[in-house]
C-alpha positions as CSV (number, residue, x, y, z in Angstrom):
1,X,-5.9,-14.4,-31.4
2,X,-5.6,-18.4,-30.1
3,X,-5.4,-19.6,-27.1
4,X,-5.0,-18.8,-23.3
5,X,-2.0,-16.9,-22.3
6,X,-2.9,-15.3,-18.7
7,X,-5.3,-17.2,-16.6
8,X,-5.9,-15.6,-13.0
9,X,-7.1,-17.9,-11.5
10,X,-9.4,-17.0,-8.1
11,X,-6.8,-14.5,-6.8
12,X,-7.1,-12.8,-3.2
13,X,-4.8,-10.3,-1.6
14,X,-4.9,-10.0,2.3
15,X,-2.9,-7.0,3.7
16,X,-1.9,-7.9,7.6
17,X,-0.2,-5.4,9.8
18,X,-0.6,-3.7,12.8
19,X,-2.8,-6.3,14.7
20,X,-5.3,-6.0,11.7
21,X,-6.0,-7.2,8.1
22,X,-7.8,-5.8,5.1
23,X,-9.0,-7.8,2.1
24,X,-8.0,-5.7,-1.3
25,X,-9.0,-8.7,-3.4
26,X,-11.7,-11.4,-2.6
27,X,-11.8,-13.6,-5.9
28,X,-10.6,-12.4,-9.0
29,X,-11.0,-15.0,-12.0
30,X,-10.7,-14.1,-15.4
31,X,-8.1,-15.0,-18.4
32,X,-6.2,-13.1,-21.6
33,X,-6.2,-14.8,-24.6
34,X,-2.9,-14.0,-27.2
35,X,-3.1,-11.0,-28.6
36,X,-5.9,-9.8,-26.7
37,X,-6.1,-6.1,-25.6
38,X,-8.0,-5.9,-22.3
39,X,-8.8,-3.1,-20.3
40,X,-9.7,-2.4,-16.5
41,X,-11.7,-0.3,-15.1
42,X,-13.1,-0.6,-10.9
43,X,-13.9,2.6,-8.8
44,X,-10.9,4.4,-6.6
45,X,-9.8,1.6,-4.5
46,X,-10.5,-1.1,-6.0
47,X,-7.4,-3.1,-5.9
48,X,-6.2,-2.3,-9.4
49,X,-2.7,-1.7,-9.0
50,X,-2.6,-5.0,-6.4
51,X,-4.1,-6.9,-9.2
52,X,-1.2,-5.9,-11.3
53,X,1.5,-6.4,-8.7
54,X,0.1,-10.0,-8.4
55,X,0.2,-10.7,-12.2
56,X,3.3,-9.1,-12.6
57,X,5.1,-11.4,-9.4
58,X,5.5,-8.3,-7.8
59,X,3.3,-9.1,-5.0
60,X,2.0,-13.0,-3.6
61,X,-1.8,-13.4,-3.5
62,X,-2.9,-15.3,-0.4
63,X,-5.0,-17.4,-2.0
64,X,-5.2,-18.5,-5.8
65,X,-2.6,-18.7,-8.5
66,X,-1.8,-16.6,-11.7
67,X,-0.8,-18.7,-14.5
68,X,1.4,-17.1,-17.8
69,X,1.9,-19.3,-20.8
70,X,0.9,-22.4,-18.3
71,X,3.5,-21.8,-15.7
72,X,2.4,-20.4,-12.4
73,X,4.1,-16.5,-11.5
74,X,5.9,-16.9,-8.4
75,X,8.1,-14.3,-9.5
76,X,8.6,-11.4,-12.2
77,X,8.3,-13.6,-15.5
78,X,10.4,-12.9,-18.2
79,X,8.5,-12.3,-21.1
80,X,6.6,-9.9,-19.2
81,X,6.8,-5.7,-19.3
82,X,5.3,-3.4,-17.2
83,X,4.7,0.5,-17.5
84,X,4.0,2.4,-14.9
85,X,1.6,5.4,-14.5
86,X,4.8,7.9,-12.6
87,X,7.2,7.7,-15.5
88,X,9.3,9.8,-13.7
89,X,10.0,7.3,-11.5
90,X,10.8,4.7,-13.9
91,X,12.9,6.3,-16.0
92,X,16.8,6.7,-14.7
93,X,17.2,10.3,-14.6
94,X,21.5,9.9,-15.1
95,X,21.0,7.8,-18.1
96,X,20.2,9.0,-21.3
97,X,17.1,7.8,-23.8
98,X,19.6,5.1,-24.8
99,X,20.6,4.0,-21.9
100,X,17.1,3.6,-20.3
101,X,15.6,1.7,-23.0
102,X,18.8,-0.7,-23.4
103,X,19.2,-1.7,-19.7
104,X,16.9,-4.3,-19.9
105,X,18.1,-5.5,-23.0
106,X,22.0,-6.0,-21.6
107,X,20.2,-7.5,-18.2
108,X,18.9,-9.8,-21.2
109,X,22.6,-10.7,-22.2
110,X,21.9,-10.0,-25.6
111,X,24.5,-9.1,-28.3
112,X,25.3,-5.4,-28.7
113,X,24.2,-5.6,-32.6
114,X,20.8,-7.0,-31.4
115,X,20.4,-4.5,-28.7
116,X,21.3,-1.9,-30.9
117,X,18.9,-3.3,-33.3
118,X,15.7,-3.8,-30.9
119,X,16.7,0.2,-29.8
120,X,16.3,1.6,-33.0
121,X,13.1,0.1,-33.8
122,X,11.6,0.8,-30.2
123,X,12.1,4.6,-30.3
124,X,11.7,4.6,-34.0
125,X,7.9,3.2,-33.0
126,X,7.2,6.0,-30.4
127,X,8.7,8.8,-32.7
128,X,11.7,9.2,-30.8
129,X,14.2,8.0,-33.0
130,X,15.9,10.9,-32.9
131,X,16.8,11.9,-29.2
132,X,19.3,8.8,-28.1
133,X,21.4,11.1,-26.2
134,X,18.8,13.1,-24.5
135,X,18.2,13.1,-20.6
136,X,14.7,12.0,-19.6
137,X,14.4,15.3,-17.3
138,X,15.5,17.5,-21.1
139,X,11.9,15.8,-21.8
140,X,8.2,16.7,-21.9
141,X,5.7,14.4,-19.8
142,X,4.2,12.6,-22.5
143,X,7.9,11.8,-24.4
144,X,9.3,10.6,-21.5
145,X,6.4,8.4,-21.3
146,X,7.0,7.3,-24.5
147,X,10.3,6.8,-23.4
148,X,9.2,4.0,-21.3
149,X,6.8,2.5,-23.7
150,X,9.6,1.9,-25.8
151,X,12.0,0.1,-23.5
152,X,8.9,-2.0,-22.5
153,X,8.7,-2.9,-26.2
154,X,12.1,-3.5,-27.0
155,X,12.4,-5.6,-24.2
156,X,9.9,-7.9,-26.8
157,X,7.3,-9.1,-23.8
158,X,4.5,-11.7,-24.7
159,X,2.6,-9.8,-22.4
160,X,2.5,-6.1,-21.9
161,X,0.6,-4.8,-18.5
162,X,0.3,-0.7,-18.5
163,X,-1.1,0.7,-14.8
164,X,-2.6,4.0,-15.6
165,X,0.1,4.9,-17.7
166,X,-1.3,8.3,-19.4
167,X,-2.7,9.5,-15.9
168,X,-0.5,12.2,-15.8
169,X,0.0,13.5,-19.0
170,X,-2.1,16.4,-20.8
171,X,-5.8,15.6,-22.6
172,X,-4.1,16.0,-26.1
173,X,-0.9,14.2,-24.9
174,X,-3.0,11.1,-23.6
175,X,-5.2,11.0,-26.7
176,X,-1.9,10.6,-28.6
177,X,-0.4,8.0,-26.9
178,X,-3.4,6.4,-26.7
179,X,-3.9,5.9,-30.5
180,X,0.4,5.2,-30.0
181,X,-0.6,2.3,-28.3
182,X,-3.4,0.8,-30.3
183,X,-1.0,1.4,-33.6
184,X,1.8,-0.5,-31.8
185,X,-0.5,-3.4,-30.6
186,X,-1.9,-3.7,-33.9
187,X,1.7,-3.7,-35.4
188,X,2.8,-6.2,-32.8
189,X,0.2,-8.2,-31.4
190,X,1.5,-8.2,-27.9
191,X,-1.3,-9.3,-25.4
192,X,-1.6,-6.3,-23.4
193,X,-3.2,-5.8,-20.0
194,X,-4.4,-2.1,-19.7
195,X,-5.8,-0.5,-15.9
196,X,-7.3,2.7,-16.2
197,X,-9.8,4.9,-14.5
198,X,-10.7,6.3,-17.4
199,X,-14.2,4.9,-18.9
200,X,-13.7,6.8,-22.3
201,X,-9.9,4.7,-22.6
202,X,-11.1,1.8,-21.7
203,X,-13.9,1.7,-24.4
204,X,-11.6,3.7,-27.1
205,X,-8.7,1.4,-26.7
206,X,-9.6,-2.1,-25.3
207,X,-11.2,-5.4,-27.2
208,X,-12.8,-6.3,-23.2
209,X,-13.3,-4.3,-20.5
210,X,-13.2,-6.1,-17.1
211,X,-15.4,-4.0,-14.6
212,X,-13.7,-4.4,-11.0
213,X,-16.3,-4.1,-7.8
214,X,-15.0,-2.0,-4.7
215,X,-12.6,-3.5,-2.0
216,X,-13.3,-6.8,-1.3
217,X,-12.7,-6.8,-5.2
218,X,-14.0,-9.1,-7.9
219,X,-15.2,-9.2,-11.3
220,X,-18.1,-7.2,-11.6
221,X,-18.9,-7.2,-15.3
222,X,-16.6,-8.7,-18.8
223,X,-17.6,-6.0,-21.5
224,X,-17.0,-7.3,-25.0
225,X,-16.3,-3.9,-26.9
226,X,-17.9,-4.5,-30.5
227,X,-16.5,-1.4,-31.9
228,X,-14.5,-1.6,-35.3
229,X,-10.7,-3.0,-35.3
230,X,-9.7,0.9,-37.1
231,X,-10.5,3.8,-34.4
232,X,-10.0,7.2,-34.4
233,X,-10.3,9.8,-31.4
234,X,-13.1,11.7,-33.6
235,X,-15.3,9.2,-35.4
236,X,-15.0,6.6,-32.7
237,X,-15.7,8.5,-29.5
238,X,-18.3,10.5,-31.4
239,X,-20.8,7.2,-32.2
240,X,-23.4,6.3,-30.8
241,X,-22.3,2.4,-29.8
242,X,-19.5,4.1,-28.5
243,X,-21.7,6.2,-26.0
244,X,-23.9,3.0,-25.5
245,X,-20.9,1.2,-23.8
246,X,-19.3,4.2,-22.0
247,X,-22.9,4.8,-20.5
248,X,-23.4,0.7,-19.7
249,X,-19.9,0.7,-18.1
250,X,-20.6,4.0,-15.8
251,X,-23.8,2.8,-15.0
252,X,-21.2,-0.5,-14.0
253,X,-18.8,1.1,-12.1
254,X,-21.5,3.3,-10.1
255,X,-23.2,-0.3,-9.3
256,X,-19.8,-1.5,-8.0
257,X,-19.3,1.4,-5.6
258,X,-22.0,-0.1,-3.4
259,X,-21.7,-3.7,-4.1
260,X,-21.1,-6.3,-1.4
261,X,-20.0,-9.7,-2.3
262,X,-20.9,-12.1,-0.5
263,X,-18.5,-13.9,2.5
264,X,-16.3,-16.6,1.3
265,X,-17.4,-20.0,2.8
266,X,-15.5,-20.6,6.1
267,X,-12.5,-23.1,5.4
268,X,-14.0,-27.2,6.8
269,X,-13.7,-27.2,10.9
270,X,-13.0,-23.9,10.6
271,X,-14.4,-21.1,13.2
């Protein structure tokens, strides 16, 4: 793990409409280094999901740049996947498991033998190799979901960013795919950029946890999670540096519900 590949760089988001603005973001600053697994974690509004649509060059901050690999995002990069916490939503309901997970692979132009290739070992990953010709709606919750893990995969991003993506899914469900996801970043060292509301998945699953303050948002708190590189959902949840970050982090993220940056400086010969 070498080297700098996301660097947001003091980031702020202003939403204008309807004769008024609100500030989402006021100054977020932090950066990923390659194969890094970082988590995020703010209370319920926090500007989460804007923070990913700004990485992602889904959204343009109104101040501050994001930088992948060097290059500034101005738009969706290509080395980059997303997955989404409504898999329902990102999944093509008239296309089959094969179909969803190779459309982004034939928007690649890549040879069918390759495509063919990348498919196999995606759904092979996420223990789905055998349901090609299924229909996401013929699926449960948590495989369709892993549905959509593997296209993100097979799509063979240098960064991965995941928004909440086992919000929806059952306790025993999520625990799986959560150890799915550590087992795959292991396997491939993708840097991966995880938001989650979830305290216990942050700790369980990420190398950092970034602690987001309430709306005006910036970084409250850069956790490093000292736990060992080999977790399980018994042993590791059930020691005690384990419970020594989760209660550090809620103690965080009850501290951010209240705090109040301070203004930005007023632009020169400004107002």
């Amino acid at each position: 793990m070498t080297g700098t590949l996301l660097d947001v760089r003091g980031v702020r988001k202003v939403y204008e409409g309807h004769g008024r603005s609100v500030e989402a973001i006021r100054d977020l600053t932090f950066t990923v280094a390659k194969g890094e697994m970082v988590c995020v974690v703010g209370p319920s509004g926090a500007g989460k999901t804007t923070l990913l649509k700004c990485i992602a060059g889904l959204l343009a901050p109104t101040s501050g740049e994001v930088v992948l690999e060097g290059e500034a995002v101005a738009g969706p990069p290509p080395g980059m996947a997303v997955v989404f916490q409504e898999y329902g939503r990102s999944l093509f309901p008239w296309m089959t498991v094969r179909g969803n997970v190779e459309l982004p692979l034939k928007q690649k132009k890549l040879p069918r033998a390759r495509r063919v290739e990348l498919l196999h070992q995606a759904l092979d990953a996420v223990g789905l190799g055998d349901v090609h010709g299924a229909y996401p709606w013929q699926l449960s919750g948590g495989m369709q979901q892993r549905v959509a893990i593997a296209r993100a995969i097979a799509y063979e991003p240098r960064i991965l960013l995941m928004d909440e993506p086992f919000a929806a899914v059952d306790a025993q469900t999520r625990a799986d795919l959560e150890d799915l996801v550590r087992s795959l970043w292991q396997g491939l060292g993708v840097t991966t950029l995880f938001v989650t509301h979830d305290i216990d998945e942050a700790v369980y699953l990420g190398q950092r946890v970034l602690v987001l303050s309430a709306a005006p948002t910036l970084v409250l708190d850069d956790v490093t999670v000292d736990l060992p590189a080999e977790r399980d959902q018994l042993s590791t949840r059930s020691s005690a540096r384990f419970a020594e970050l989760r209660g550090h982090l809620f103690a965080q993220i009850q501290r951010a519900k209240t705090y109040h940056p301070p203004d930005p400086p007023h632009p020169p010969g400004g107002n």
